[in-house]
VEXKOL-834374 format. One line per 10 residues: for each residue x, y, z of N, C-alpha, C. Coordinates in steps of 0.05 Angstrom, whole numbers. Atoms other than C-alpha are relative to their C-alpha. Example, Ala and Ser with C-alpha at 12.3 -4.5 7.8 and 13.67 -1.06 7.14 Angstrom:
! VEXKOL-834374
18,-24,0,246,-90,156,18,24,0  -16,-24,-1,273,-21,143,-15,22,14
! end
This chain:
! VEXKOL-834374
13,7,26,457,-44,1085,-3,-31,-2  5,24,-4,429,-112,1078,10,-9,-31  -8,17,21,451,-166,1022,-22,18,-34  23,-1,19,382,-153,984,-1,26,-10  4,-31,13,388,-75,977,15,7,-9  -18,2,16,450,-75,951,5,-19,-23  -3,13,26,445,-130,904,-27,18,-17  16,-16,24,373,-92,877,22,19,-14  -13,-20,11,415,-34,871,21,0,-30  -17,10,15,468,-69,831,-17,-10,-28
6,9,23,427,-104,787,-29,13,-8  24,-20,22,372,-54,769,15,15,-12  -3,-18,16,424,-7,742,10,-20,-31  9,21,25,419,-72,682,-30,-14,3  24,8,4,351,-78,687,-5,-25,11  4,26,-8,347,-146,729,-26,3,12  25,10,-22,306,-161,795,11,17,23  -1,-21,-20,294,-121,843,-11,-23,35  3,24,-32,295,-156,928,-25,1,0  29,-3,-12,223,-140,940,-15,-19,-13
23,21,10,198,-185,885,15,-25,7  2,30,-8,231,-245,915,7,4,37  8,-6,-34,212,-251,987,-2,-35,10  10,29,-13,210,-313,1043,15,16,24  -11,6,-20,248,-325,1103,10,-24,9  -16,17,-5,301,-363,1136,-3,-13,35  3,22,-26,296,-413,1194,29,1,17  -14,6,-27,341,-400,1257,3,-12,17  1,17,-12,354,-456,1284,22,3,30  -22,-1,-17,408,-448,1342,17,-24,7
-16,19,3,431,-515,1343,21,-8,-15  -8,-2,27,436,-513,1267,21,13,0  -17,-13,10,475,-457,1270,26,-3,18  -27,14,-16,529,-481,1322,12,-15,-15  5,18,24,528,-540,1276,20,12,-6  -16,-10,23,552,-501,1224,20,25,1  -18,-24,0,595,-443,1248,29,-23,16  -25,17,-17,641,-508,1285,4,-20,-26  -9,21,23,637,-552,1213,29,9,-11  -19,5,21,696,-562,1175,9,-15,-29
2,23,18,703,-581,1111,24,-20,-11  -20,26,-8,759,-621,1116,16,-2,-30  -1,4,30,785,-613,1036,32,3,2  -28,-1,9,861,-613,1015,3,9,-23  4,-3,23,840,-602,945,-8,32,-11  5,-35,8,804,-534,944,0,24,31  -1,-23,-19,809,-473,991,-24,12,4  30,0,-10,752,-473,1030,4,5,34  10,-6,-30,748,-439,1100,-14,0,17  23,10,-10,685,-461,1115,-16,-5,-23
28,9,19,622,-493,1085,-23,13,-18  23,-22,12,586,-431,1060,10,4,-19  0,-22,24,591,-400,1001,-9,18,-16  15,-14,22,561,-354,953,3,-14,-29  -8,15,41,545,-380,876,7,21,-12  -12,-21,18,581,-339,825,-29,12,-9  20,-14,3,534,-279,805,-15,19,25  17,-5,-23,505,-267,867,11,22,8  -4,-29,-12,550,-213,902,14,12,-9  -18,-23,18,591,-180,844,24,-20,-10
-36,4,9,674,-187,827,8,0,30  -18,1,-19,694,-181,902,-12,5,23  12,0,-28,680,-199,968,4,28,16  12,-30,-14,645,-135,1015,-7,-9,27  9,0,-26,640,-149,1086,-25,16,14  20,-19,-11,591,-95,1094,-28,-16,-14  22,14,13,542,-136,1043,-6,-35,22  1,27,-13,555,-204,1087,-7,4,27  3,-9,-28,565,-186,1161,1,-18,13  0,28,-17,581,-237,1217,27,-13,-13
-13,9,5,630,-286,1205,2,-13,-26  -11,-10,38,670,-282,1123,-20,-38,-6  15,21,10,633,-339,1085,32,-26,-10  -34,17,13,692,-401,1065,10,10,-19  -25,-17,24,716,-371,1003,-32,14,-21  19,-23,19,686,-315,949,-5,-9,-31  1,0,33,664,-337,882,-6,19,-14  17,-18,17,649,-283,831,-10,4,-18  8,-1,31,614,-263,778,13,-19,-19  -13,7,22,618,-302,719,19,26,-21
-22,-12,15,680,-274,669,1,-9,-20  -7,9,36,691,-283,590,24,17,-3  -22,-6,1,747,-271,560,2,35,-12  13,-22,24,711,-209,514,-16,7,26  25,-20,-19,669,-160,549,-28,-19,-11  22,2,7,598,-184,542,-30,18,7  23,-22,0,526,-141,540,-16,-8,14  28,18,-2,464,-154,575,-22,-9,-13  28,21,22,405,-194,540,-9,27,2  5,-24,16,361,-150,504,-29,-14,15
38,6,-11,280,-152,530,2,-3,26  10,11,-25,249,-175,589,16,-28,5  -13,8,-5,288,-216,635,-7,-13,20  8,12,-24,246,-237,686,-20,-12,13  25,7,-2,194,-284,701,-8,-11,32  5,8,-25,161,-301,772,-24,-32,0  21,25,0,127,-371,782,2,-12,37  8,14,-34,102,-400,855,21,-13,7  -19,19,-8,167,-428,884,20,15,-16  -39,1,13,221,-401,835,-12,30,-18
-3,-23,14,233,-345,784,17,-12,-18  -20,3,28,271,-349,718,1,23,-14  -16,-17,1,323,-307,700,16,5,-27  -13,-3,23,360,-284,636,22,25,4  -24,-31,11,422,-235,627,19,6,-12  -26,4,16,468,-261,584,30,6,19  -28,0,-31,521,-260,644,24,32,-12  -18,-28,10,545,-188,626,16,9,16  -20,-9,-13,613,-168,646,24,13,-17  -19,-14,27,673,-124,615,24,-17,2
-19,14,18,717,-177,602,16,-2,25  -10,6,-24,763,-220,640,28,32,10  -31,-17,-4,832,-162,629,-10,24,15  21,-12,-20,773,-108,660,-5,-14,18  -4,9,-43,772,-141,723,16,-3,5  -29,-4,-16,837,-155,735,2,21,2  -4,-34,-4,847,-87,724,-9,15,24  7,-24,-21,804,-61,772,-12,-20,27  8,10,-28,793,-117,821,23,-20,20  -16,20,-1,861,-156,819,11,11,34
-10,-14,-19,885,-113,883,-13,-9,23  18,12,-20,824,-129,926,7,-27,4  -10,32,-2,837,-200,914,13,-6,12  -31,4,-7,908,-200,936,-15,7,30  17,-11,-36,869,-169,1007,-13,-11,2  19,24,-7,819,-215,1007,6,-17,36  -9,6,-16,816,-237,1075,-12,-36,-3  19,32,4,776,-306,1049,7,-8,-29  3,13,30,787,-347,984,-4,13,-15  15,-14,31,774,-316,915,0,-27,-15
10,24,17,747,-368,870,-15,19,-33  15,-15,14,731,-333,804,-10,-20,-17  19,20,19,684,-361,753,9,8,-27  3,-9,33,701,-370,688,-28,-11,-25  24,15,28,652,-380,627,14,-25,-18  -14,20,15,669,-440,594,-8,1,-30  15,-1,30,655,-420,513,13,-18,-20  -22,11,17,722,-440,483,22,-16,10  -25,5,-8,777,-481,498,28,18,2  -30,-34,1,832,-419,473,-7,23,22
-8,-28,-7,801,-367,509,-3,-11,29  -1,21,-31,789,-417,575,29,3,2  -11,11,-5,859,-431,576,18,29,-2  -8,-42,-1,880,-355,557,-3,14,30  7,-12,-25,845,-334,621,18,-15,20  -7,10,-22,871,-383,663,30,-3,1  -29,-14,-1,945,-361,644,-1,30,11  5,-34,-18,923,-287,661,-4,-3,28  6,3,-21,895,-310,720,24,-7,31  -24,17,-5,957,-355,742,23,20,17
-25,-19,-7,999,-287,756,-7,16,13  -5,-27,-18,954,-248,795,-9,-17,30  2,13,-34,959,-259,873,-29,1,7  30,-5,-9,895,-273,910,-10,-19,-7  21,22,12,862,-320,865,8,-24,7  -12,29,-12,862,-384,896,-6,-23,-16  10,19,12,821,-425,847,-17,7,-21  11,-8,17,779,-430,792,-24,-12,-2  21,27,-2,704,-455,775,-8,14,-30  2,-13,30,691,-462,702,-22,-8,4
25,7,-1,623,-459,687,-4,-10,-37  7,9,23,601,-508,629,-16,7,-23  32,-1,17,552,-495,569,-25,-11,7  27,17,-4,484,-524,580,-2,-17,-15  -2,32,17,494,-569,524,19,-10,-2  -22,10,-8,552,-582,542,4,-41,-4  -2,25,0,572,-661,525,38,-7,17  -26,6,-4,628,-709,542,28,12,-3  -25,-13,16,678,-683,499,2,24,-8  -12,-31,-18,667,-609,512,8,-1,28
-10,0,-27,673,-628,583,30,-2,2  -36,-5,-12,743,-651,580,10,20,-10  -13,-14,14,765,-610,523,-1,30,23  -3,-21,-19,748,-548,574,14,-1,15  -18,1,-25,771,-574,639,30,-1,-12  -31,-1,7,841,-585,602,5,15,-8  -10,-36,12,845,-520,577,-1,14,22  -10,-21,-23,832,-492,645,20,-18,21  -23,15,-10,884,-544,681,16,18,0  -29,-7,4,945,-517,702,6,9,33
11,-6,-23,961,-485,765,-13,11,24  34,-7,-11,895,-468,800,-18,-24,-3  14,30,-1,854,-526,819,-24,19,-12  22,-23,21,787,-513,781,-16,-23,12  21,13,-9,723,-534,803,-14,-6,-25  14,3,31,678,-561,733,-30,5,10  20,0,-12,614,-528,748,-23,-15,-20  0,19,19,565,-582,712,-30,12,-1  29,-7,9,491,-562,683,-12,-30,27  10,13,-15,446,-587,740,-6,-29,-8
8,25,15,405,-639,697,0,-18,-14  -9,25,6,451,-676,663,39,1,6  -21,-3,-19,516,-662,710,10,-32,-4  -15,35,-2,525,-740,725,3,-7,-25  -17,7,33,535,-752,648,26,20,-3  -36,-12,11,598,-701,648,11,-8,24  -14,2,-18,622,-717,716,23,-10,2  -26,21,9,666,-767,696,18,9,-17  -7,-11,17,685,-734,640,23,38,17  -15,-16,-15,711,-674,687,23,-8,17
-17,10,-9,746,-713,731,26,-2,-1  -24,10,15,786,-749,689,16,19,-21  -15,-17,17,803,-690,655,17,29,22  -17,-16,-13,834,-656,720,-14,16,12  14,-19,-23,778,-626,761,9,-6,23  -9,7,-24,797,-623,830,-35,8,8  40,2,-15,711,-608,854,-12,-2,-26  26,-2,14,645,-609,823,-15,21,10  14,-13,-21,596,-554,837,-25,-5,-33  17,4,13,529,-549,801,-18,27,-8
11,-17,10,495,-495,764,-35,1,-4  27,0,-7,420,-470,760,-10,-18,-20  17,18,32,376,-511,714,-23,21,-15  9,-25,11,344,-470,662,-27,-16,-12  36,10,5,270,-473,636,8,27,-27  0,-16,22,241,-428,583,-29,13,1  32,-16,-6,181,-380,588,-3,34,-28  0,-16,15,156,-320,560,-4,22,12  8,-18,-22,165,-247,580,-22,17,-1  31,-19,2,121,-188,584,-5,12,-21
6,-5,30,125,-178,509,-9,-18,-18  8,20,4,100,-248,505,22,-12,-16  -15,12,23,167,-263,462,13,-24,30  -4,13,-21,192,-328,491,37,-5,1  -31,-4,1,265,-334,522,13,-23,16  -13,34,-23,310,-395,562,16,18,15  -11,-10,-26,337,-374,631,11,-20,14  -11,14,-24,361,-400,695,-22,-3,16  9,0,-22,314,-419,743,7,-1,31  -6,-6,-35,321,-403,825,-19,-5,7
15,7,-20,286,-417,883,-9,-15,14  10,22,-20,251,-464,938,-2,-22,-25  6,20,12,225,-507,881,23,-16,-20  -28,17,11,298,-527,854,19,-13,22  -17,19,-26,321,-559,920,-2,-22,-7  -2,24,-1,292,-621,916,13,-10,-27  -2,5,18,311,-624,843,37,-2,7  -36,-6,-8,396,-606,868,4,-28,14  -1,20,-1,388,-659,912,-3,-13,-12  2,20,14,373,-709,873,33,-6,-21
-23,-7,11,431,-685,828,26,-4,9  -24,2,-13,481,-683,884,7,-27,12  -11,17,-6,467,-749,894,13,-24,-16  -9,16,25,483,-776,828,30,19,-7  -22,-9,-3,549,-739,840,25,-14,16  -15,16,-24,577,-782,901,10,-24,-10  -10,15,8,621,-825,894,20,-3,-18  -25,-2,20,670,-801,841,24,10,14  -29,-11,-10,722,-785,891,-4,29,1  -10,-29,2,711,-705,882,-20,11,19
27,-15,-20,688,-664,929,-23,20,-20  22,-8,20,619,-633,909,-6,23,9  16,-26,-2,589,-553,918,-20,-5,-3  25,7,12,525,-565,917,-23,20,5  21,-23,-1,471,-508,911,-20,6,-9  28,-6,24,400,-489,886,-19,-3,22  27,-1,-13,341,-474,922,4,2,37  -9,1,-32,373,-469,994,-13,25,14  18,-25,-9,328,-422,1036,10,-2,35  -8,-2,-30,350,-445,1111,13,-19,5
-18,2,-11,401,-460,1156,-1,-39,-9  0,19,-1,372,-529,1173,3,-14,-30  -1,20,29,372,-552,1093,29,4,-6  -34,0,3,452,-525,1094,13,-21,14  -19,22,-15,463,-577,1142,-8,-25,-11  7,21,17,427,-627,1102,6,-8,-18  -10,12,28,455,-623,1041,27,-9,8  -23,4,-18,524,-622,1085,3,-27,8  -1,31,-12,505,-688,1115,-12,-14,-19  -4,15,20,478,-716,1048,18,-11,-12
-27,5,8,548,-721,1030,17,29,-25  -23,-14,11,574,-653,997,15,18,21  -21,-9,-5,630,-620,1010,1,36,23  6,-32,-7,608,-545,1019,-27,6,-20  24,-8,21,540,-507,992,3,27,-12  0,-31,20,530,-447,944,-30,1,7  33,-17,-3,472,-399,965,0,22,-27  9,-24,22,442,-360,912,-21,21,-1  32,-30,-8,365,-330,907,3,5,30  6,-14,-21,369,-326,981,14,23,6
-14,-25,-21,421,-275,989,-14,24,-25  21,-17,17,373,-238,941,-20,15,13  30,-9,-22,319,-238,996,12,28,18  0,-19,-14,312,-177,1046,11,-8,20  -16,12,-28,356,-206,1094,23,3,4  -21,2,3,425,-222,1104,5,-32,16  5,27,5,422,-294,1100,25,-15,17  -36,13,-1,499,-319,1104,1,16,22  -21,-14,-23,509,-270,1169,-5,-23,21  4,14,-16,514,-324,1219,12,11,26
-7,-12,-24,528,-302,1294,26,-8,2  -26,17,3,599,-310,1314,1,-14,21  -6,10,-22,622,-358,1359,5,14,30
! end
C-alpha cells in the first residue's frame, strides 16, 4: 500500500483530500540519495536518527512501516493533540490552486488521554523517535499534557505548535509551560517565525521547526474560510523563512513545499538541521522510501 492510499483512506473517512487530487513527482537523483541515506544530523539536543521526517498530521498517531517502506525516517511526529477531544471543521475544506492547495480541519483528534490510551504502547515499540505534537492553545492545558506525557515511555520529545497569531509573550508563556523534561521543539507560524524565535529560545526551546502558512479562500459554497496552505509554491517562501531562523544557536526543522530529493539536500545544506515532508507523502508515491544502503 503506498503512503497516498492510505492517507486518502484515512482522511476521507473526515471528509478531507483524497491522493488523486494532488499529483506530481519526485526526482531520483542517485547521488542525492547516497547523500542523504550517509547524512547525519549531528544534534545532541533532539533525537533525530536521521534528516527526514514527516510534519505532524501527515501519517496519523504512530509510526507504520508498511505506509513508509525502505529505511525508518529519523524520528515520527504525529498528529497534532489538544488536551480536549476536538471535531472536524464544518463545510468545505478544500481548495486547489496551481502550485498548492489550502486546507482546513480544525486539527480533529480525541484528546490527548485518548491517545495515550490507545497509542502509548506502540510508542514504547517504536523502533524510531516519537515526537508528538502538541497544540499550543493554553498555557494550563500545554503544561497538563506535558506532565501526562512525561510518564509514558517512548516519547522522546515534544513540538508545540504555536497559534498563528501567536506574539512574543504567548511564545514564551507556552514554551514554559511545555519545559520540563522533554526537550520541545517551538513550532513557529511560517511568516512571522523570526519575530517569536527569540522569544522561544529564551524561553527553553531546544529546536525550531516551522509550520504551514495559511491563506484564506472560499469553498464550494462560496462561504469564505482561513486554512493552511501546501505545496511546490510554499518552498521558496520556507526558505526564505529558514533563513531568518539561522543563527539563534537552535537547530531548525525546516519544511513546506519539499517535492524532491535534490531540494532535501538543499535546504540541508542551507543550514537546517533536519526537514519535515508534508503534501508529498500525500502524492501517489511513497516519497520518504529511500533505498537502503
Amino acid at each position: 500500500m503506498t503512503i497516498a492510499s492510505a492517507l486518502a483512506r484515512e482522511t476521507d473517512s473526515i471528509g478531507l483530500i483524497s491522493a488523486s487530487k494532488v499529483e506530481g513527482s519526485a526526482c531520483w537523483d542517485t547521488d542525492a540519495i547516497i547523500t542523504l541515506l550517509h547524512y547525519n544530523p549531528g544534534m545532541d539536543e533532539l533525537p533525530l536518527n536521521g534528516p527526514v521526517l514527516n510534519s505532524a498530521g501527515t501519517l496519523g498517531f504512530v509510526y507504520n512501516p508498511r505506509l513508509v517502506g525502505g529505511p525508518p525516517p529519523g524520528a515520527f511526529i504525529t498528529a497534532p493533540v489538544s488536551r480536549q477531544a476536538r471535531s472536524p471543521s464544518a463545510g468545505h475544506r478544500l481548495v486547489a490552486f496551481p502550485g498548492e492547495f489550502l486546507i482546513h480541519t480544525g486539527l480533529p483528534n480525541p484528546g490527548l488521554r485518548a491517545v495515550i490510551h490507545k497509542y502509548a504502547e506502540r510508542w514504547e515499540k517504536s523502533p524510531i523517535p516519537v515526537i508528538v505534537h502538541l497544540i499550543g492553545e493554553n498555557p494550563d492545558d500545554v503544561h497538563q499534557m506535558v506532565l501526562q506525557l512525561e510518564e509514558v515511555d517512548g516519547v522522546q520529545a515534544i513540538e508545540l505548535g504555536l497559534p498563528p497569531d501567536a506574539d512574543g509573550k504567548t511564545t514564551s508563556a507556552l514554551v514554559q509551560a511545555a519545559s520540563g523534561e522533554l526537550p520541545v521543539i517551538a513550532q513557529l507560524p511560517l511568516m512571522t517565525g523570526h519575530l517569536l524565535a527569540a522569544s522561544a529560545r529564551d524561553a527553553g526551546a531546544a529546536g525550531l521547526s516551522l509550520s504551514a502558512p495559511r491563506g484564506r479562500s472560499a469553498g464550494a459554497d462560496k462561504q469564505s474560510f482561513t486554512g493552511r496552505i501546501y505545496g511546490p509554491a510554499v518552498y521558496p517562501l520556507m526558505l526564505a523563512a529558514l533563513d531568518k531562523l539561522l543563527g539563534l544557536g537552535l537547530p531548525v526543522l525546516a519544511g513546506g513545499g519539499i517535492e524532491r530529493i535534490d531540494q532535501i539536500l538543499e535546504v540541508l545544506n542551507f543550514g537546517a538541521s533536519a526537514v519535515q515532508l508534508d503534501y508529498a507523502l500525500w502524492r501517489d508515491r511513497e516519497f520518504i522510501a529511500l533505498p537502503s544502503p
